[in-house]
C-alpha positions in Angstrom: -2.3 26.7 119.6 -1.3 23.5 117.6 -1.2 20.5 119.1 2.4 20.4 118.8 3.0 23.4 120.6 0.8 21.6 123.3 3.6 18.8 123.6 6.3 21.0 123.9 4.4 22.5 126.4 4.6 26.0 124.6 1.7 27.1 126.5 3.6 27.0 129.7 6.1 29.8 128.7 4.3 32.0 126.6 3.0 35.1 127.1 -0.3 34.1 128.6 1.0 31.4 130.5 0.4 32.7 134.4 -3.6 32.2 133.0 -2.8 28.5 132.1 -0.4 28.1 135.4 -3.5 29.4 137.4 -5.8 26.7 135.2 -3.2 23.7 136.0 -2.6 24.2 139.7 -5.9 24.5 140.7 -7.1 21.4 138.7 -4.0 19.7 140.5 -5.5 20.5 143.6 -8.8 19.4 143.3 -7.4 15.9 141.6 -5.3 15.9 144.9 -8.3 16.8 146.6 -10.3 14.1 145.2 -7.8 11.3 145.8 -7.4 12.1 149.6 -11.1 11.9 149.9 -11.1 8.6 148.0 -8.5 7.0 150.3 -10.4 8.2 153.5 -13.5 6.7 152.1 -11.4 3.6 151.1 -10.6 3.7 155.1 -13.5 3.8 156.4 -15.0 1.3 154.4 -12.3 -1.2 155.7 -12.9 0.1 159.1 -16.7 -0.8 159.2 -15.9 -4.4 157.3 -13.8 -4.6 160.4 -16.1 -3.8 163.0 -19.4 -6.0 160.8 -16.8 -9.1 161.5 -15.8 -8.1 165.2 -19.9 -7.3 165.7 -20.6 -10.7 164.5 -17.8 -12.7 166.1 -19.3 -10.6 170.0 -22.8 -11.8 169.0 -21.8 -15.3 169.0 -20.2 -15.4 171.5 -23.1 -13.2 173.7 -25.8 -16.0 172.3 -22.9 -19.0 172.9 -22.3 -17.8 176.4 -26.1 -17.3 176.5 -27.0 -20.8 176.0 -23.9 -21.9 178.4 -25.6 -20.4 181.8 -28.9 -21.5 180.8 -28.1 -24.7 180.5 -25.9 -24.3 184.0 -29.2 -22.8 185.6 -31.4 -26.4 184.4 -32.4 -28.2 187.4 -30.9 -31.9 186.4 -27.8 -29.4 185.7 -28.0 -28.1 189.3 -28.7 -31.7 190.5 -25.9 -33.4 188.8 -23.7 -31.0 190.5 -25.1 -31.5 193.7 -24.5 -34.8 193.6 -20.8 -34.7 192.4 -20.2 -32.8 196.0 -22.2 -35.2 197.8 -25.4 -33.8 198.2 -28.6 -35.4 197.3 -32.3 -34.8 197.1 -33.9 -35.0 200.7 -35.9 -37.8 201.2 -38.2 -36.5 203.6 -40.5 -33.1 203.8 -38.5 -30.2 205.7 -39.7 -29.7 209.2 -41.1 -26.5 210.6 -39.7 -24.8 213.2 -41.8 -22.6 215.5 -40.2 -19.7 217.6 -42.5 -18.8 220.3 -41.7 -15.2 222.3 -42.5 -15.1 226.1 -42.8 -11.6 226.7 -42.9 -10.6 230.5 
């Protein structure tokens, strides 16, 4: 074959050509082949970029929300709170209250 032939495409139509046909369309379908697989990869790539940055933006907001209630749960929190509605520290001890049972 000369490399002219080869531009014409001569070896399509000759003789022998189913052989080369065969050849072409199989190496077609694997380079089709290999660029579907490349774009899936290419997808999930994106996808799990996407998911690192949601991941991330949950965490902070787990450790944000986190730091929010313990701070809520401090006691001069709680006090502060109290005192906004009115209610204050007592200023004396509590007093016991004993239930006694007369049984007949």
């Amino acid at each position: 074959m000369k490399f002219y032939d080869v531009l014409k495409g001569g070896f399509l139509v000759n003789k022998g050509a189913f052989k080369n046909w065969r050849i072409i369309l199989f190496v077609v379908s694997l380079l089709l082949f290999m660029i579907s697989s490349s774009h899936s990869a290419d997808r999930k790539v994106m996808e799990i970029s996407r998911m690192n940055i949601e991941m991330r933006k949950l965490k902070a907001l787990y450790i944000d929300s986190g730091t929010y209630l313990t701070r809520m749960k401090m006691e001069s929190s709680v006090v502060k709170k109290l005192k906004e509605r009115g209610l204050g520290s007592p200023t004396r001890p509590p007093i016991k209250i004993k239930v006694t049972v007369k049984t007949n």
